[in-house]
VEXDREN-2710 file (C-alpha; in Angstrom, 1 decimal):
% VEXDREN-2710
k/r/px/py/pz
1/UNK/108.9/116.9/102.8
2/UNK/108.9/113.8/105.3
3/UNK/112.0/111.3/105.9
4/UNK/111.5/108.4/103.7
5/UNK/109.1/105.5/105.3
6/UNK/110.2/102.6/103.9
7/UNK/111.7/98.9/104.9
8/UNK/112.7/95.6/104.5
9/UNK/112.0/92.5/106.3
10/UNK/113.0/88.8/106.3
11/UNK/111.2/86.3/107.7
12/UNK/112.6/82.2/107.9
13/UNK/110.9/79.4/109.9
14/UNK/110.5/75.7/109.3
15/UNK/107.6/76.7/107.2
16/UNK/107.9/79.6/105.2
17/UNK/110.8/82.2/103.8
18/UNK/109.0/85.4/103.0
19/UNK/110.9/88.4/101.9
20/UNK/108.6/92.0/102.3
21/UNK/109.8/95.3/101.6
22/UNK/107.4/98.2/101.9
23/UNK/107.1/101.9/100.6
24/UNK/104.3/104.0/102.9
25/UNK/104.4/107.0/100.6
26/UNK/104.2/105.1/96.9
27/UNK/101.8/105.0/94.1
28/UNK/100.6/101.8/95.2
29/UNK/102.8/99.3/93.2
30/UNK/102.8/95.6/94.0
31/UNK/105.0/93.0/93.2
32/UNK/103.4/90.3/95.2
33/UNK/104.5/86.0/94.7
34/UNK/103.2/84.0/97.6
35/UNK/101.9/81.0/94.9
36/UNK/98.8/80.9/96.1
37/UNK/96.8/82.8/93.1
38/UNK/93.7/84.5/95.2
39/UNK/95.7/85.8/98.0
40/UNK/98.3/87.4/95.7
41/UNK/95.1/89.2/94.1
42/UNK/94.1/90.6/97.7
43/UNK/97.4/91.7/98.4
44/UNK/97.8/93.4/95.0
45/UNK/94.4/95.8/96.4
46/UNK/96.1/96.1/99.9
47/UNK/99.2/98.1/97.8
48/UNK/96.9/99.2/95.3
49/UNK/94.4/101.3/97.6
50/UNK/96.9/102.3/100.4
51/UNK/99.4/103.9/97.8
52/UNK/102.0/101.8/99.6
53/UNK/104.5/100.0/97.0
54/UNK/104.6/96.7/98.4
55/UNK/106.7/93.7/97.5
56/UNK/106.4/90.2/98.8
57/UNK/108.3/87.2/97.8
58/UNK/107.3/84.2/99.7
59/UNK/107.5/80.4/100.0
60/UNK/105.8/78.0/102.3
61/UNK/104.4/74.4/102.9
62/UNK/101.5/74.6/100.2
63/UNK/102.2/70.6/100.1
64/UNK/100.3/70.7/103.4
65/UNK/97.9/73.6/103.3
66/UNK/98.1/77.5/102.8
67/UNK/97.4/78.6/106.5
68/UNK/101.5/79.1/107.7
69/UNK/102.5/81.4/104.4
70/UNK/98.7/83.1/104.7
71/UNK/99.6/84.1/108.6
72/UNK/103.7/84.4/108.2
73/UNK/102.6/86.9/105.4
74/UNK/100.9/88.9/107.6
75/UNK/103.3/89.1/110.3
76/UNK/106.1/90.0/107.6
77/UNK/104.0/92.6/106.1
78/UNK/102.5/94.2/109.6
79/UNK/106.4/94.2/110.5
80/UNK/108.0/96.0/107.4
81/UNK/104.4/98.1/108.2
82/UNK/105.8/98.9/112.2
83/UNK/109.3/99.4/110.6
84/UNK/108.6/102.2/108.0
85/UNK/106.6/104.3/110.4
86/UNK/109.2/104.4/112.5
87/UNK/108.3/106.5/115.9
88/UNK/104.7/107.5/114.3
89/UNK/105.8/111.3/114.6
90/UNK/102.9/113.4/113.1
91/UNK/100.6/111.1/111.3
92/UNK/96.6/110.8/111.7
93/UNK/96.6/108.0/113.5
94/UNK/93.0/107.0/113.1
95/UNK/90.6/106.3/110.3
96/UNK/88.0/104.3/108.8
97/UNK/86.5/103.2/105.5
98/UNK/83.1/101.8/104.1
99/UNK/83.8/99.8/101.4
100/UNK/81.0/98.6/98.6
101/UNK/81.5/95.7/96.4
102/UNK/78.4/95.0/94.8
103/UNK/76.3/93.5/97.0
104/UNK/78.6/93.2/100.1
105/UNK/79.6/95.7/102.4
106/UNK/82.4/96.0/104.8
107/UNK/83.9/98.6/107.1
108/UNK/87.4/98.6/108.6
109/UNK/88.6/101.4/111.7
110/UNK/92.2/101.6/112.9
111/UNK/94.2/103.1/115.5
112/UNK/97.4/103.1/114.6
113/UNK/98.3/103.0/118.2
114/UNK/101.5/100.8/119.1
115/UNK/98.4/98.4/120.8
116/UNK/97.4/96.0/118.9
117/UNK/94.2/94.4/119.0
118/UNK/91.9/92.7/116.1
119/UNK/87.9/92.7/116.5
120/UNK/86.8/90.5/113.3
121/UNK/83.3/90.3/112.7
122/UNK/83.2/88.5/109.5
123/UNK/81.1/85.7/108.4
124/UNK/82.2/84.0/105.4
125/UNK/79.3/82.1/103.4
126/UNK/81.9/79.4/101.6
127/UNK/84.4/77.8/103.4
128/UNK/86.6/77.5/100.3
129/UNK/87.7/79.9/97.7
130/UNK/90.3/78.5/95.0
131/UNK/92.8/76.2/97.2
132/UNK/92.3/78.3/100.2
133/UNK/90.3/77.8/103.6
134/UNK/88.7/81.3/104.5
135/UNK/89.0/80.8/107.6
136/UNK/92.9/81.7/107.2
137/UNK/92.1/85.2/106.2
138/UNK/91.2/85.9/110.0
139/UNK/94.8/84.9/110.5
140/UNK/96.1/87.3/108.1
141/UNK/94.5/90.3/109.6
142/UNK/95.3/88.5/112.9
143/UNK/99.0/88.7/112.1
144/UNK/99.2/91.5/110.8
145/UNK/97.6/94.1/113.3
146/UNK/99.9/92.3/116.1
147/UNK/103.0/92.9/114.3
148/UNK/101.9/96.2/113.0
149/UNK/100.9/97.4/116.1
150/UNK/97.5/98.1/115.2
151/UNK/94.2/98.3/117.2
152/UNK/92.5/97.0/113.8
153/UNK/88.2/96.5/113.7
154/UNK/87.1/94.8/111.0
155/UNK/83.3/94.2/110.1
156/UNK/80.8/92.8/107.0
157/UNK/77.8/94.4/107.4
158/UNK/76.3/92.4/105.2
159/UNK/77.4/90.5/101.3
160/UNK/76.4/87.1/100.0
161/UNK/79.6/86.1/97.9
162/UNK/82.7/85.4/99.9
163/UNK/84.9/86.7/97.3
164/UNK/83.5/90.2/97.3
165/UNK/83.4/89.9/100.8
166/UNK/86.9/89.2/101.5
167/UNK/87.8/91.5/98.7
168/UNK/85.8/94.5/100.5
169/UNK/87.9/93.8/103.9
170/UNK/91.1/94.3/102.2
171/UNK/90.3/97.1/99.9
172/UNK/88.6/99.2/103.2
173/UNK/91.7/98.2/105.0
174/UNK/93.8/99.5/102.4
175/UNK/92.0/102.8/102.9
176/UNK/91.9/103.5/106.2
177/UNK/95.5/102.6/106.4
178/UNK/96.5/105.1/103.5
179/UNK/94.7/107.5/105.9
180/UNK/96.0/107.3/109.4
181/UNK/99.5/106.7/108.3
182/UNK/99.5/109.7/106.2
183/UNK/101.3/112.3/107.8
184/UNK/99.1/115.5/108.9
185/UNK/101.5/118.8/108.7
186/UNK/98.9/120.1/111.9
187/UNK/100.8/117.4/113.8
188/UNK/104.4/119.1/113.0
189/UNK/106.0/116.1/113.7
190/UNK/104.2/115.4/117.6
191/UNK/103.4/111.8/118.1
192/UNK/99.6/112.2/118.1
193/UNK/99.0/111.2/121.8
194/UNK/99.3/113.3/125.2
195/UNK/101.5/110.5/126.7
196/UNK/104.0/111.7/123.9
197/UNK/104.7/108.1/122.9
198/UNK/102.2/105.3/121.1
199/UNK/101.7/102.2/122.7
200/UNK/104.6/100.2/124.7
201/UNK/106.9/102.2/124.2
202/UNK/109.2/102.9/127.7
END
């Protein structure tokens, strides 16, 4: 039996009030409000395929456009993320995950590593989808491997329809996150590295 891995984070700027609280060892229950209807959907697979119960209550400047809640999002979320694993004592660390949606497919690796560091090779065919600007999903994962503390890769080998596209990131990120935060009972509690700490840590 591992401590619980759960917390809470608050987030206020000029732009956006987010609230995010975060379960690493749910069933995958979301209770996600950021009023923007396709983004909410994503999120929803993020909790869904991770097993992480993840709530997010969140307001921003949709009067100008979505990019500030999109991005503040994933800060709050890659924070409550950081928060719950605490000192990262005897998880996997790594993992990765081909996804398949229809026609598109995409493939996410982590290091759950205290570095973070996004590669983002993902070309999105439509510059819209709904009220959104794809190009603000790139800020999302942006966001949230910095605050996570995440070395995060992220790739579409190949789709035609944005929305499976996008949908494919999210859903092989969910996966390879529900993997190398798990805990392995090998580890017995070690932080998985031979400098006996993960990333800046002094």
């Amino acid at each position: 039996m591992t401590d619980a891995r759960n917390a809470s984070i608050s987030r206020k700027t000029r732009e956006t009030e987010i609230e995010v609280t975060i379960d690493l060892d749910g069933s995958g229950t979301a209770t996600i409000d950021t009023g923007i209807g396709f983004f909410d959907h994503m999120l929803e697979q993020l909790s869904r395929h991770s097993l992480m119960d993840i709530s997010i209550k969140a307001r921003g400047d949709l009067h100008i456009d979505t990019h500030h809640t999109v991005e503040d999002c994933g800060w709050a979320v890659g924070a409550a993320f950081a928060k719950a694993l605490g000192p990262r004592q005897g998880i996997r660390r790594y993992a990765s995950f081909y996804l398949p949606m229809d026609e598109a497919l995409s493939r996410v690796a982590v290091d759950v590593s205290g570095r973070p560091f996004l590669v983002w090779h993902v070309n999105l065919p439509s510059p819209n989808l709904g009220v959104m600007d794809t190009e603000v999903f790139r800020e999302f994962f942006q966001a949230f491997s910095q605050a996570a503390g995440i070395t995060l890769h992220v790739e579409n080998l190949y789709g035609v329809n944005t929305h499976h596209i996008i949908e494919s990131c999210f859903k092989a990120l969910a996966r390879a996150l529900r993997e190398a935060a798990s805990i392995d009972p090998r580890e017995e509690g070690r932080v998985p590295s031979t400098k006996g700490v993960l990333g800046g840590s002094l």
